[in-house]
ZABA-346535 format. One line per field, with one value per residue (C-alpha): z, y, x. Coordinates in nm, 4 decimals. Example, Ala and Ser with C-alpha at 12.3 -4.5 7.8 and 13.67 -1.06 7.14 Angstrom:
2
w = 0.7800:0.7140
v = -0.4500:-0.1060
u = 1.2300:1.3670
END
This chain:
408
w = 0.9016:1.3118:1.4559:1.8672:1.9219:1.7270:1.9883:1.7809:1.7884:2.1514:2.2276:2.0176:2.2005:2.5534:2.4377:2.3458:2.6962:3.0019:3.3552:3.6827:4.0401:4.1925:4.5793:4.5435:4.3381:3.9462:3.6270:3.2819:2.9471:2.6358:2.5024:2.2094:2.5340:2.7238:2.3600:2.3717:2.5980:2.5277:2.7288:3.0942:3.3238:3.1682:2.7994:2.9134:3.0464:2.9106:2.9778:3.1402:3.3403:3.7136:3.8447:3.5988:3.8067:3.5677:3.7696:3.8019:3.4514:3.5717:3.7353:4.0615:4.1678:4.5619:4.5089:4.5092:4.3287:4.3316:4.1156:3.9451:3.7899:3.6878:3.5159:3.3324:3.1665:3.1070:2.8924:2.7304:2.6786:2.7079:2.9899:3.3253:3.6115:3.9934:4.2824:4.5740:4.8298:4.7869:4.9508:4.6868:4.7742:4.7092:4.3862:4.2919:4.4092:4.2489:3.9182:3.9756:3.9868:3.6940:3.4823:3.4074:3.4756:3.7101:3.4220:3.2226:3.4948:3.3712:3.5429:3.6493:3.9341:4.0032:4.2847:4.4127:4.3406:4.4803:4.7894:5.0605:4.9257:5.2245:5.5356:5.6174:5.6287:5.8162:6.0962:6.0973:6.1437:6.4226:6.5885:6.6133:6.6915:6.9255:7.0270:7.1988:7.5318:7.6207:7.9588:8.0124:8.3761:8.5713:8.7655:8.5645:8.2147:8.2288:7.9198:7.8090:7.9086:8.2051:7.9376:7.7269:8.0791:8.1529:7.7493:7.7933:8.1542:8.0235:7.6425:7.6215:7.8562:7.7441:7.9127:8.2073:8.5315:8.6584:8.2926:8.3080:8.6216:8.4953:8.2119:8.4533:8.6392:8.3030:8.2169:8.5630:8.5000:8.1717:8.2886:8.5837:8.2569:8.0917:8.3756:8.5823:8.8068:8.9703:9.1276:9.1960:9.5378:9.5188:9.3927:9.3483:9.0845:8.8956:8.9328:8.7551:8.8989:8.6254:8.3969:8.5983:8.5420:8.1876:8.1669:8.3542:8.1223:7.8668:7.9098:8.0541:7.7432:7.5598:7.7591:7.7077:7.3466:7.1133:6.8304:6.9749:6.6478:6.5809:6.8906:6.8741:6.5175:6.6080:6.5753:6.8940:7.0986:6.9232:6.9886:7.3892:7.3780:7.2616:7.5150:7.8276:7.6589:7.6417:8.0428:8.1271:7.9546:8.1117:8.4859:8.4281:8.3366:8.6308:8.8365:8.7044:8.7109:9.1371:9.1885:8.9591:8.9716:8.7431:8.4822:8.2680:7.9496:7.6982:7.7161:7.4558:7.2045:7.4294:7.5349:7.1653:7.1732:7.5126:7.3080:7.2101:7.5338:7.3844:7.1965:7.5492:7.5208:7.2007:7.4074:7.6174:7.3470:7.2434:7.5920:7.4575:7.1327:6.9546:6.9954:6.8953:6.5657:6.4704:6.5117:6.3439:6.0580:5.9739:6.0187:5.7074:5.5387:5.4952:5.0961:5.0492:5.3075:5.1547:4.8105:4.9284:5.0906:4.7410:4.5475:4.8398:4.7900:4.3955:4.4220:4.6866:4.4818:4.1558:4.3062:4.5128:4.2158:4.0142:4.2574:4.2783:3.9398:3.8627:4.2200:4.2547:3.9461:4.2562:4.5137:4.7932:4.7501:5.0566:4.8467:4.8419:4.7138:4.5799:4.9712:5.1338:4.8505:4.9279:5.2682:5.1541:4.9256:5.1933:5.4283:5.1643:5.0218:5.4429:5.4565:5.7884:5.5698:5.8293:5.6455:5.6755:5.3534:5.0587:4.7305:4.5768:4.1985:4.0294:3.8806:4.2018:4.3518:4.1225:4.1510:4.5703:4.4556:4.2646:4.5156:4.8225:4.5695:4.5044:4.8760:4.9448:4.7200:4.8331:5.2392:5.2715:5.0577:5.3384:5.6402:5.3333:5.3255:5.7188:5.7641:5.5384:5.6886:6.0028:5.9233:5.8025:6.0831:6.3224:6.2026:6.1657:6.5298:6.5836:6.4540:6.5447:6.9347:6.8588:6.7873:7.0415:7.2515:7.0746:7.0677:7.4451:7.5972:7.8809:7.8926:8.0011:7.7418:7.7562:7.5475:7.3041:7.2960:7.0709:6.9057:6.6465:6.3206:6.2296:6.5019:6.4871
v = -5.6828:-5.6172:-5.5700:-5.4648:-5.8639:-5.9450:-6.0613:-5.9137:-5.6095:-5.5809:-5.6891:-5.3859:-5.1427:-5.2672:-5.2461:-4.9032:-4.8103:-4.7034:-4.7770:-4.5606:-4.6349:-4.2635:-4.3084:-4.5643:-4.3874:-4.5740:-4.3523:-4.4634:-4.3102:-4.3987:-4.3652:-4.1536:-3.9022:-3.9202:-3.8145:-3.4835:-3.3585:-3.5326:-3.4002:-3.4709:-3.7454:-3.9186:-3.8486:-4.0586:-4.3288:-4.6949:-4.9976:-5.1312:-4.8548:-4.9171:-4.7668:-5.0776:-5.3151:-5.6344:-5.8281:-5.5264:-5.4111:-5.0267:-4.7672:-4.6904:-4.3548:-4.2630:-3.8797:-3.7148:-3.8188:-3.5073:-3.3075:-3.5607:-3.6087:-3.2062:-3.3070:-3.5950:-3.3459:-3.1291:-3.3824:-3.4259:-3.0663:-2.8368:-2.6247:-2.7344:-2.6350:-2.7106:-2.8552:-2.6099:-2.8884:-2.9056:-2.6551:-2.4309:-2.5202:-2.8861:-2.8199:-2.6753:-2.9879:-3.2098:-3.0027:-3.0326:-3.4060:-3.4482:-3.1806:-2.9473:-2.5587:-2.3792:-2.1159:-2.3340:-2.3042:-2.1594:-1.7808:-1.8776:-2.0953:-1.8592:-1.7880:-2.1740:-2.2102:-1.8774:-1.8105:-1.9882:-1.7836:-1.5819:-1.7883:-1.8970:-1.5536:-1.4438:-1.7234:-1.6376:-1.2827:-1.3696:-1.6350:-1.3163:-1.0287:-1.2492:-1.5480:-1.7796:-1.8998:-2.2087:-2.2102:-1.8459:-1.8079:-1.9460:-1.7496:-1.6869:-1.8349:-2.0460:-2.0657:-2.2598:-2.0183:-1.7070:-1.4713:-1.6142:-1.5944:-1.2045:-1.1468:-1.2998:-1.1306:-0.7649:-0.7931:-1.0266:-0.9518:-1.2504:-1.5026:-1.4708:-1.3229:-1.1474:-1.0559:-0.9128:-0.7101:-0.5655:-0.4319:-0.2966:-0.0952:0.0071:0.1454:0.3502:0.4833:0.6112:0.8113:0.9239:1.0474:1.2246:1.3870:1.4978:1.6851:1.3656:1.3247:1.7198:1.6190:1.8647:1.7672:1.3951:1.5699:1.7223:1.3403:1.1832:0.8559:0.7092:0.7967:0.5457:0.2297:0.3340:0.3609:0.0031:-0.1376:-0.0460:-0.1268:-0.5021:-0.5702:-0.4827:-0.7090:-0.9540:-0.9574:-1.2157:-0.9495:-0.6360:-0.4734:-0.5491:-0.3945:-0.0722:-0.0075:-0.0728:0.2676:0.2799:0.1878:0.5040:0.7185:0.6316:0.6533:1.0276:1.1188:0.9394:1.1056:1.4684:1.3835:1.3315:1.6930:1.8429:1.6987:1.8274:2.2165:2.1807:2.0951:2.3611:2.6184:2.5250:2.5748:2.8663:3.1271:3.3419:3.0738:3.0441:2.7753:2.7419:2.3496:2.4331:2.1687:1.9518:1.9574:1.8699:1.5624:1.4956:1.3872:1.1148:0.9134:0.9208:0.5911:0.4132:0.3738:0.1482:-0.0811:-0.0939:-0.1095:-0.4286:-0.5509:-0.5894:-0.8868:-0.6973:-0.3787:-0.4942:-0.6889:-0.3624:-0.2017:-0.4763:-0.4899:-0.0792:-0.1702:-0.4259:-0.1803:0.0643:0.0197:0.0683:0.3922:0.5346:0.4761:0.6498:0.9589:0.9802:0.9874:1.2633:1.4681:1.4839:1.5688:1.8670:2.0375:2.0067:2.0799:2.3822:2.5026:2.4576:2.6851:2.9509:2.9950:3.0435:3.2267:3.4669:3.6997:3.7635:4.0572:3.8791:3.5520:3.4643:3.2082:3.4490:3.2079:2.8378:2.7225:2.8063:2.7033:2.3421:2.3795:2.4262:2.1581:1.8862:2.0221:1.9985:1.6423:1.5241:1.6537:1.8545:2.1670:2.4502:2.7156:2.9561:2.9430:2.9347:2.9907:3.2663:3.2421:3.0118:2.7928:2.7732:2.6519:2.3644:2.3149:2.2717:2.0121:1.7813:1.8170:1.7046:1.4237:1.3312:1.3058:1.0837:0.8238:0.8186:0.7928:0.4538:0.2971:0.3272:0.1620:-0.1151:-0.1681:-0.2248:-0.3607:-0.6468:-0.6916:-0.6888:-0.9217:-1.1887:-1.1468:-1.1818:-1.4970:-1.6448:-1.5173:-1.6799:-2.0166:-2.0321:-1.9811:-2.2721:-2.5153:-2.4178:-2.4717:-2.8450:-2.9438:-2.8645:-3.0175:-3.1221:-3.0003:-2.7331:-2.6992:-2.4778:-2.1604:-2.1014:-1.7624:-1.4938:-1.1893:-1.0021:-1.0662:-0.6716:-0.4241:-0.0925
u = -2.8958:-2.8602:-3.1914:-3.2424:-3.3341:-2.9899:-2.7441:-2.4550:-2.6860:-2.6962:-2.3736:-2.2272:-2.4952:-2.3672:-1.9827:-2.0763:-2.1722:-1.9378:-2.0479:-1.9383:-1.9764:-1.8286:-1.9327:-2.1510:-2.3932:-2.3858:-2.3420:-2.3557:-2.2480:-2.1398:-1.7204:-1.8144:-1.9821:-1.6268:-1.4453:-1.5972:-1.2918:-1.0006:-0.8019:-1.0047:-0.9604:-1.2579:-1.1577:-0.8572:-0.9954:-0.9212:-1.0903:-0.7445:-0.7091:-0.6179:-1.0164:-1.1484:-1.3583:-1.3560:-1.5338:-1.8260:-1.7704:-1.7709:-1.4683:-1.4895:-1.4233:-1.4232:-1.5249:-1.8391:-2.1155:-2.3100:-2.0357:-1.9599:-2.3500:-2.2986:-1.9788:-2.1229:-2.3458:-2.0868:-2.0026:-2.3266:-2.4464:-2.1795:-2.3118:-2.1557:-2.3769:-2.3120:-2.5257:-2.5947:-2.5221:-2.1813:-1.9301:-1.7689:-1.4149:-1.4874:-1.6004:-1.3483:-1.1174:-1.3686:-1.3068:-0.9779:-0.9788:-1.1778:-0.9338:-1.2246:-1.1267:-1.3474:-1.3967:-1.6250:-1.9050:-2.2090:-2.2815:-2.6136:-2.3800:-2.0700:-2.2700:-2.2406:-1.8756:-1.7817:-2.0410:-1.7858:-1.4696:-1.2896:-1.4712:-1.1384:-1.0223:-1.3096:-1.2709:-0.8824:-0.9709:-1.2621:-1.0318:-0.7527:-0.9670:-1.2664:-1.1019:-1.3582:-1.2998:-1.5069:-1.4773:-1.4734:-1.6582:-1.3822:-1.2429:-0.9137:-0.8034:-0.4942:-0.3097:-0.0038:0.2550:0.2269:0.2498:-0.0314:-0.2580:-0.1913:-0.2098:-0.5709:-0.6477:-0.5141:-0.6372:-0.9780:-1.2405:-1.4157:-1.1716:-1.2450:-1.4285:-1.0994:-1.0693:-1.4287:-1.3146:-1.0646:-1.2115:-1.4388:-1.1383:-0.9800:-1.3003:-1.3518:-1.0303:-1.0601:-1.4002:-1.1212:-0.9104:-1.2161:-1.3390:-1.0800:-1.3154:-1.4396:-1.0687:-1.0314:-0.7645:-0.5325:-0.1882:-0.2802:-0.5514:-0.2308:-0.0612:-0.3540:-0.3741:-0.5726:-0.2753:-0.0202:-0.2974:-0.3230:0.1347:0.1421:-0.0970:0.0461:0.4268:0.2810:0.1109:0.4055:0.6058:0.3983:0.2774:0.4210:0.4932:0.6155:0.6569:0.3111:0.2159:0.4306:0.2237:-0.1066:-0.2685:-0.4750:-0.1767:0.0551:-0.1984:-0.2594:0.1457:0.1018:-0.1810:0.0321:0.3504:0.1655:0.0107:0.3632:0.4476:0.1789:0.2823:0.6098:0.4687:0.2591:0.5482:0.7562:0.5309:0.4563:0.8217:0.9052:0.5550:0.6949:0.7660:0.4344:0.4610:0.2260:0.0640:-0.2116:-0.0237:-0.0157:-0.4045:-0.4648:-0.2716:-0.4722:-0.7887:-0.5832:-0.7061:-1.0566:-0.9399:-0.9463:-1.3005:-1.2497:-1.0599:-1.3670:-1.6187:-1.4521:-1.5392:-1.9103:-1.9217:-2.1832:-1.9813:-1.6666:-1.8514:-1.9882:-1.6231:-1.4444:-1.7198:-1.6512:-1.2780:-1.3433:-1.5672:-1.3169:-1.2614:-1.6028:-1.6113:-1.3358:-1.4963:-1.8013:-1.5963:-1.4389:-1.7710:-1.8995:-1.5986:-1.6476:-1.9963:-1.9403:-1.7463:-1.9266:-2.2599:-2.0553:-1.8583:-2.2032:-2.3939:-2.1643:-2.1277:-2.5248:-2.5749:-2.2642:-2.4569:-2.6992:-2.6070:-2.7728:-2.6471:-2.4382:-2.2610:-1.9921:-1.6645:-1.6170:-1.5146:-1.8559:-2.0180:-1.8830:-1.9609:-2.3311:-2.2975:-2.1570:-2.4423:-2.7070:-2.6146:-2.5625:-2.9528:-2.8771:-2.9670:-2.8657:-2.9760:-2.7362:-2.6247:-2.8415:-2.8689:-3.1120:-3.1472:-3.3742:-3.0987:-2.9032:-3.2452:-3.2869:-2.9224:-2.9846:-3.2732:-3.0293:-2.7517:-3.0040:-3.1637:-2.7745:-2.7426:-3.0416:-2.9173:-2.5665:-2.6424:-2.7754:-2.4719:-2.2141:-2.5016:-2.5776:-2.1956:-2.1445:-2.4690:-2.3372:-2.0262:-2.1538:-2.3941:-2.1440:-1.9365:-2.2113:-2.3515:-2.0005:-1.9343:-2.2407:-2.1366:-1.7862:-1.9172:-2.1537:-1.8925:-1.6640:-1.9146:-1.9681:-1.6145:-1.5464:-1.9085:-1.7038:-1.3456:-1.1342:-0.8995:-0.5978:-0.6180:-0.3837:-0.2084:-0.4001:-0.2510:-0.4685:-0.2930:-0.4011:-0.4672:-0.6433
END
């Protein structure tokens, strides 16, 4: 009989065994562990196998030891849990390597695997939207091609200091456009002089944008189209009605189109990084806004319809039809609570309580959801500055040319 101090005893025990060097670090199992899966990389292995080290006695794997510990025990208990060292994304390789699916990870890590999912997207989008310019306080940013260098001067106020004035110009203009009194000069007031910076502008960026189709479709960019197409209109009434007194056309149409130019200040908002984080960060938000406009809507009108129904039996109720009786709803669950509109019975009282409670819980999800998003995108901002900064210590590197790959 084979006792532990029998060398046939021993010799079966160490035959038994399976050695590992993955990185450097040393692993050891037994075969009948790596027969659990079949099927995997391990399961697989044979003692001939091309990773076999004879003159070690142990494979050698160059990957990472860390996952591969967690997958060793996958093997031994059933329950495959990650290390929170490792990115996600290399998991997943490592996984890959090893012929284990990601779906056998234990929930109590889905949180490891998954937490660096859509960084790439999110420096793609920053890279677009914010391109970093290392060397920005020169005096102008000199890119690979002229076009790339007046894309950067006209579009990123960041690249530059004749960028930064600019901006500066655009935005004395635009207060020109919103407060037309400041210019009052007579005919050259009529002309709008701030309307032929914002017309130049805009035809040189489109002459100079990679993707002009891209450009034409950007939303803020149809809409200062329309208000410099409807300044135009209005310049040409003026004119006509100068020369011709007793012509008088009606331009109130085109005054509502007007308040288009109000999106001009976006393009100086962006100016500031903070701003333009916030804006972006709403801009990415907007699945989770709309979801939240969707669940307001609903509840106005069942709250409204609701009220009306218990309060209309009153004759002094002043919630006299279903449509004010949203509008008291919407006001009630917004907790601006005018007052001029108010339920009387006892029911529609208790009705007004659970529409205003309704209200208070719904409010802070849409500042949770930006707040979030904002806060990602600032401390990737953050980051992604940082190692600009890092990987051009000492160089003045030509900029590439930027184009937001989605513009609102």
């Amino acid at each position: 009989m084979d006792t532990p101090n029998n060398p046939k005893a021993i010799t079966s025990t160490m035959a038994d065994q399976v050695h590992f060097n993955v990185g450097g670090t040393r692993f050891s199992t037994t075969w009948a562990t790596l027969q659990r899966i079949p099927n995997s990389k391990l399961g697989r292995l044979q003692e001939s196998g091309k990773e076999m080290q004879q003159e070690h006695g142990e494979f050698f794997f160059d990957r990472n030891p860390a996952v591969f510990g967690c997958v060793l025990d996958f093997y031994r208990n059933g329950v495959l849990h990650l290390p929170e060292t490792v990115c996600g994304r290399q998991i997943r390789e490592e996984l890959g390597f090893w012929d284990i699916s990601a779906g056998l990870v234990s929930s109590c890590c889905w949180r490891v695997l998954y937490k660096d999912d859509g960084v790439d997207k999110t420096m793609a989008f920053l890279d677009m939207e914010l391109p970093v310019f290392p060397n920005s306080m020169q005096l102008f940013q000199k890119a690979e091609k002229m076009s790339s260098t007046i894309w950067n001067l006209l579009e990123y106020p960041s690249s530059s200091v004749m960028a930064k004035g600019y901006m500066l110009f655009y935005f004395v203009c635009v207060l020109m456009s919103v407060i037309p009194d400041m210019v009052d000069i007579g005919f050259l007031h009529i002309l709008n002089l701030a309307n032929l910076v914002f017309l130049l502008d805009i035809l040189i960026r489109f002459v100079m944008s990679p993707n002009k189709v891209r450009f034409i479709f950007s939303v803020i960019n149809i809409l200062d189209i329309l208000a410099l197409m409807a300044c135009v209109a209005t310049l040409i009434v003026s004119i006509v009605e100068l020369i011709f007194p007793n012509i008088h056309l009606s331009v109130q149409a085109l005054g509502v189109v007007q308040m288009f130019k109000y999106v001009r200040f976006y393009r100086v908002m962006k100016a500031n990084r903070a701003l333009a984080l916030l804006l972006l960060a709403v801009y990415k938000s907007k699945r989770a806004l709309l979801l939240y406009v969707s669940i307001m809507i609903v509840n106005c009108v069942f709250f409204g319809i609701l009220a009306f129904g218990f309060d209309s039996t009153s004759e002094y109720t002043s919630l006299n039809d279903v449509p004010s009786s949203i509008y008291w709803a919407l006001v009630t669950m917004t907790t601006i609570g005018y007052g001029d509109i108010c339920p009387i019975t006892i029911a529609g009282k208790v009705i007004a309580v659970l529409c205003g409670m309704s209200g208070l819980v719904l409010l802070p999800l849409p500042i949770s959801a930006v707040y979030q998003t904002f806060s990602t995108l600032y401390s990737r901002n953050r980051d992604r500055e940082r190692h600009v900064t890092d990987l051009h210590p000492n160089q003045l590197a030509a900029v590439p040319f930027h184009q937001p790959t989605k513009v609102i």
